[in-house]
C-alpha atoms as one frame of an Amber mdcrd trajectory, in Angstrom:
protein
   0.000   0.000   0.000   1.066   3.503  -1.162   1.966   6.269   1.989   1.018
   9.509   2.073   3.041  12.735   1.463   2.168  16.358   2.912   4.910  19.396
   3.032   2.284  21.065   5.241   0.819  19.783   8.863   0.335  16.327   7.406
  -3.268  16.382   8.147  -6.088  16.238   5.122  -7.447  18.841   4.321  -5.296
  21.831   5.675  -3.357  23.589   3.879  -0.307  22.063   2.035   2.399  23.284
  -0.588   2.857  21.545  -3.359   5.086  21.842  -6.119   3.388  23.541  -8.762
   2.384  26.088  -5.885   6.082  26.577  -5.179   7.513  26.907  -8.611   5.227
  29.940  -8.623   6.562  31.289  -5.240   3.085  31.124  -4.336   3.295  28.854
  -1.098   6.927  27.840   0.960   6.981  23.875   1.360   7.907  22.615   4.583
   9.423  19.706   5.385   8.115  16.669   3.460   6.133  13.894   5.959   5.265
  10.771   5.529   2.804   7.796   6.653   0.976   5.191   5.966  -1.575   3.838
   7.782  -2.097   0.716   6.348   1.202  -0.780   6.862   2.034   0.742   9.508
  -1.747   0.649  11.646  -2.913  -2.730   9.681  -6.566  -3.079   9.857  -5.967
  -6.382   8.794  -6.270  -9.678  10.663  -5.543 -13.304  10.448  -8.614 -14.347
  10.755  -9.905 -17.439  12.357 -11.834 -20.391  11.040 -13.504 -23.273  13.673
 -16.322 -25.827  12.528 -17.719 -28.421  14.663 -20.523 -31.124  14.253 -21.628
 -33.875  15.228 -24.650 -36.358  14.633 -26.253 -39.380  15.746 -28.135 -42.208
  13.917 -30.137 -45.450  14.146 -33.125 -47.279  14.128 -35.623 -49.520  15.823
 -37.363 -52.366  14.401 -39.428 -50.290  11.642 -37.829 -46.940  12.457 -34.871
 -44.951  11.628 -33.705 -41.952  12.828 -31.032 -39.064  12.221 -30.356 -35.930
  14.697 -27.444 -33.410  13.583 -26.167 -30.166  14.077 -23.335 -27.914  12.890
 -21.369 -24.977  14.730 -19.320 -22.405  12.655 -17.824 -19.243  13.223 -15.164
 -17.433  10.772 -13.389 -14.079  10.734 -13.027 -12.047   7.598  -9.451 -10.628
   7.358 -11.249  -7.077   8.129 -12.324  -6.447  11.016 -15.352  -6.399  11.648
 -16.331  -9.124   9.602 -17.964 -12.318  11.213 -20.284 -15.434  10.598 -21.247
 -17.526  12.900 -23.876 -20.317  11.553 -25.529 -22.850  13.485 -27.898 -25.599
  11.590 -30.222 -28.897  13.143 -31.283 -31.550  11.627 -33.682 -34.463  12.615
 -35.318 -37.050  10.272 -36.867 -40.048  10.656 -38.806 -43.066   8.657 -41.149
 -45.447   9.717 -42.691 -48.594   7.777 -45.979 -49.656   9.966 -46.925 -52.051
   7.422 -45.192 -53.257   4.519 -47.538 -51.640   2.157 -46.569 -47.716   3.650
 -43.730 -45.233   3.881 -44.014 -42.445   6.163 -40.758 -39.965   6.102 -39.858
 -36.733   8.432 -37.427 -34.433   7.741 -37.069 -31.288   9.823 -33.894 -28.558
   9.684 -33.232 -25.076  11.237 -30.558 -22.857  10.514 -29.354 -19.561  12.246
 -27.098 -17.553  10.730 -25.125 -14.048  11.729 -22.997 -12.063   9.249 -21.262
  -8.492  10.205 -19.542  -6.816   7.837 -16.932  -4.263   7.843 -17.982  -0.544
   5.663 -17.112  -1.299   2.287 -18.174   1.855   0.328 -15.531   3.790  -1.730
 -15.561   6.723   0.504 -16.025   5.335   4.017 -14.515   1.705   3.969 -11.253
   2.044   6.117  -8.802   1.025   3.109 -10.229   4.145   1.701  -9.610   6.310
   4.771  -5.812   5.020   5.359  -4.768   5.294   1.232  -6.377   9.043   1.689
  -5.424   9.480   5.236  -2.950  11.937   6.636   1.014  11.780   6.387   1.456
  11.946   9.918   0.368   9.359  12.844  -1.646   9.969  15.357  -2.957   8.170
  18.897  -6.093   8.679  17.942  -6.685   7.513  14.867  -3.009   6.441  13.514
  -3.295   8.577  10.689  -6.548   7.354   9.089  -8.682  10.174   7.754 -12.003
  11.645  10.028 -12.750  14.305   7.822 -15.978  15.113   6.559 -15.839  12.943
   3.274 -14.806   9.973   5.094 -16.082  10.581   8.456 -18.345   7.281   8.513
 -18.890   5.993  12.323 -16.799   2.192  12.350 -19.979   0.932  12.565 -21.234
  -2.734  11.125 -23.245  -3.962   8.935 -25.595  -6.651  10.467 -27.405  -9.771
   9.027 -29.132 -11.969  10.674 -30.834 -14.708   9.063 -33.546 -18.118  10.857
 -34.453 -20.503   8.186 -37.002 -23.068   9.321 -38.386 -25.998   7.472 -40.108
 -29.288   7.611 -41.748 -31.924   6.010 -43.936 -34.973   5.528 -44.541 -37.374
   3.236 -46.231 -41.009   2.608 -45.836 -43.813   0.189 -49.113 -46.137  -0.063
 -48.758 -49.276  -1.880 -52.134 -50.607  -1.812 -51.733 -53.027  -4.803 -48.605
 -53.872  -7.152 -49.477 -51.959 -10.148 -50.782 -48.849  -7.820 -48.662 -46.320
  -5.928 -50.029 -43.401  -4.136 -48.052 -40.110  -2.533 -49.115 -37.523  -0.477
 -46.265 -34.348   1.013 -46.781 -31.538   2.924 -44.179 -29.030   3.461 -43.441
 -25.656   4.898 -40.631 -23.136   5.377 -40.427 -19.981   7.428 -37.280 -17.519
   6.718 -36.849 -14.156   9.195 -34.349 -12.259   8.240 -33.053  -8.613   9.789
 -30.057  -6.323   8.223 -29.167  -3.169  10.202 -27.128  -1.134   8.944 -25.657
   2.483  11.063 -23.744   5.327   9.246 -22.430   8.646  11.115 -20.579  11.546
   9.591 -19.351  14.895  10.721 -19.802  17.727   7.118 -17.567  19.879   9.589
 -16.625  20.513  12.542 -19.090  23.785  12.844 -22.570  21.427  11.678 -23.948
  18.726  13.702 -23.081  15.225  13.474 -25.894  13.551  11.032 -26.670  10.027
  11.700 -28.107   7.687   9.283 -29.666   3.871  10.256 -31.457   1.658   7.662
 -33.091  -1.441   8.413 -34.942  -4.413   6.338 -36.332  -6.947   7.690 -37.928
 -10.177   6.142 -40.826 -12.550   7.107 -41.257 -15.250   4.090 -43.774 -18.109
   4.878 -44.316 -20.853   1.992 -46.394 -23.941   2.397 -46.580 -26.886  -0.080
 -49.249 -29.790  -0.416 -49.543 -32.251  -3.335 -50.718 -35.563  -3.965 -50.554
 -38.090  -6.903 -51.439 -41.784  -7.667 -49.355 -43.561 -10.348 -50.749 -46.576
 -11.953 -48.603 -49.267 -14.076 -49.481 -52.142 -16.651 -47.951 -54.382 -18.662
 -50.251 -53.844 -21.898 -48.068 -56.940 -24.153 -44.613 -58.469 -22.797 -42.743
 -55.674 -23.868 -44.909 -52.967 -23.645 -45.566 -51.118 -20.382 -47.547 -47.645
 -19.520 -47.570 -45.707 -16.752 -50.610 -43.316 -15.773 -50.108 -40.916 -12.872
 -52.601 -37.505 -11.795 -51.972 -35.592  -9.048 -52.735 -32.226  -7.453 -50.761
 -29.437  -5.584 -50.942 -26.505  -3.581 -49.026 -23.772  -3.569 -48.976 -20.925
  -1.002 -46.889 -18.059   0.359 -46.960 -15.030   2.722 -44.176 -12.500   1.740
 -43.378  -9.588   4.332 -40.658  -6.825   4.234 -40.003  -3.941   5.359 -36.987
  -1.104   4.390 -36.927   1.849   6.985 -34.269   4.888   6.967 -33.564   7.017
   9.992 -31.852  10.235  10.014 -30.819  11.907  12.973 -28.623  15.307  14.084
 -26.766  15.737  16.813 -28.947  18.657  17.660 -31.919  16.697  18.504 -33.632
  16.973  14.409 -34.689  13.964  12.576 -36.642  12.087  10.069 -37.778   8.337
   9.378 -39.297   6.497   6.221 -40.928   3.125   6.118 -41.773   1.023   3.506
 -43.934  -1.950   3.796 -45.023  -4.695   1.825 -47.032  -7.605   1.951 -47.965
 -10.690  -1.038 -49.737 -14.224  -0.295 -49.645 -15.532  -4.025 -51.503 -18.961
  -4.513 -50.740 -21.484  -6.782 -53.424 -24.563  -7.370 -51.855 -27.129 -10.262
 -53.535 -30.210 -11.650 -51.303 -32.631 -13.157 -51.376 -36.026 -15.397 -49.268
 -37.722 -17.589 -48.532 -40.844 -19.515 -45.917 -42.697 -20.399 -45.280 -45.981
 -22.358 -42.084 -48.122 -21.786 -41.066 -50.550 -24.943 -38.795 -53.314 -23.976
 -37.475 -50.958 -21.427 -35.688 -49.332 -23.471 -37.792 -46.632 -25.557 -39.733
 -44.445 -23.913 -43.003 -41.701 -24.956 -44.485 -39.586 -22.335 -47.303 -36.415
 -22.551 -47.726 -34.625 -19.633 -50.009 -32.325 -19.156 -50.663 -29.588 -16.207
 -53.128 -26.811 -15.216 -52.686 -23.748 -13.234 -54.260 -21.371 -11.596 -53.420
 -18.052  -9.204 -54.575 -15.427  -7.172 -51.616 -13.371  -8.319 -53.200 -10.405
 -10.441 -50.579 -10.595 -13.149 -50.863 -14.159 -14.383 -54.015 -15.764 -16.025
 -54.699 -19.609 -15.495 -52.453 -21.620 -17.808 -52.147 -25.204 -19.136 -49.116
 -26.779 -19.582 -48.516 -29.550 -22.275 -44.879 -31.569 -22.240 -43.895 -33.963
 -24.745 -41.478 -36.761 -22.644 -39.845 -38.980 -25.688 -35.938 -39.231 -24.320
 -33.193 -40.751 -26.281 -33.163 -44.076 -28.011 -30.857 -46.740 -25.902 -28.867
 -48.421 -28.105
């Protein structure tokens, strides 16, 4: 990294000499100073990495189980810049009778990110390649003024993901299979974000904090029964219809707060809220020569509550390559 020069106090923005002022006798240089705050004051780190986990599994007679869970926490080489991430698991399967499947799959996952101020005129690389030529115990040399004057203040994300499952396999009869799910997820997520700056020293200090949060809900439900013949000795079809459900609830919300030091102030908030709905019929068919050479149609219908999009049908054409 580069260090910075001054013939003046050393200090940006004062006064200084340069040479094309002094060539014109229009300023005296003093005596030429020198710093630099990033080799000298490293922000830098070496940053820290740790994982753990562990997880436990097994089964009795017709059940199986699996618990799990993950710890992680790493350091960016800037401080401050953190994750830490934590994540659960549990599943489990059961076979009551021979002729059923029941599955359970559940996970959780907490995550928290900070990061450091990375704009071009704020981020503290910026403030030590345009800091001052001389050091400081303060602030080692880095610049305060009023273009760079941000508060070393994070950026925060934090981030819950929730979701879970359940679905069962009915084999009632050889040529008959029937499944059923239902699923849902539930995401919060929060980012906070706190700026301060200082125009000069005469005006107030001006303050700025945005926020967004997230609340994201989805649900899924579906069911479908397949159906499989042999129509000749070489020639098999397979018939399946099915139905699924769709929802979602979508919340956010982006707010800005701006205060002064002398007491002023303003906030905005935005808001906004969506629960699309999605209802799809489905069927298909497929026919199976020798095992080898396969046709399919499928064929699905649609329909939404979302405004924008008119109930559609959906017509596939399955024919994949010829084995040899």
């Amino acid at each position: 990294y580069p260090a910075n020069y001054s013939t003046g106090s050393g200090i940006t923005g004062e006064p200084t000499c340069t040479r094309a002022g002094a060539s014109i006798d229009a300023c005296s240089p003093g005596p030429l100073r020198s710093w630099n705050p990033l080799e000298n004051a490293s922000p830098f780190r070496t940053a820290a990495r740790v994982k753990a986990g562990a997880s436990l599994s097994g089964g009795w007679r017709s059940l199986g189980y699996l618990v799990s869970g993950t710890a992680e926490h790493a350091q960016g080489v800037l401080e401050p810049n953190d994750a830490t991430r934590y994540a659960f698991r549990v599943n489990a399967d059961a076979r009551p009778v021979q002729s059923l499947d029941l599955a359970l799959r559940t996970s959780y996952t907490h995550a928290l990110t900070t990061l450091p101020i990375g704009d071009l005129a704020g981020g503290t690389p910026f403030n030590g390649l345009a800091g001052n030529a001389i050091d400081d115990p303060v602030d080692r040399g880095y610049r305060t003024d009023g273009i760079a004057a941000f508060a070393d203040v994070p950026t925060d994300q934090r981030v819950g993901r929730a979701a879970a499952s359940f679905a069962a396999t009915w084999r009632p009869e050889r040529w008959l299979t029937a499944r059923a799910i239902a699923g849902g997820e539930a995401v919060r997520r929060d980012d906070a974000r706190s700026l301060s700056v200082t125009p000069e020293p005469s005006l107030p200090t001006v303050t700025r904090v945005e926020g967004s949060t997230g609340r994201d809900r989805s649900v899924t439900l579906g069911a479908n029964a397949t159906a499989s013949f042999n129509l000749a000795r070489s020639l098999e079809t397979e018939t399946t219809v099915g139905i699924e459900w769709l929802g979602a609830s979508r919340r956010s919300a982006d707010s800005t707060i701006v205060m002064t030091s002398d007491g002023a102030g303003a906030r905005d908030l935005l808001t906004t809220h969506t629960k699309p709905r999605v209802t799809g019929l489905i069927a298909s068919e497929r026919l199976a020569w020798h095992d080898r050479r396969f046709i399919g149609l499928g064929v699905r219908h649609d329909r939404t509550t979302v405004p924008e999009f008119d109930a559609t049908t959906f017509v596939t054409e399955m024919i994949p390559p010829v084995m040899a």
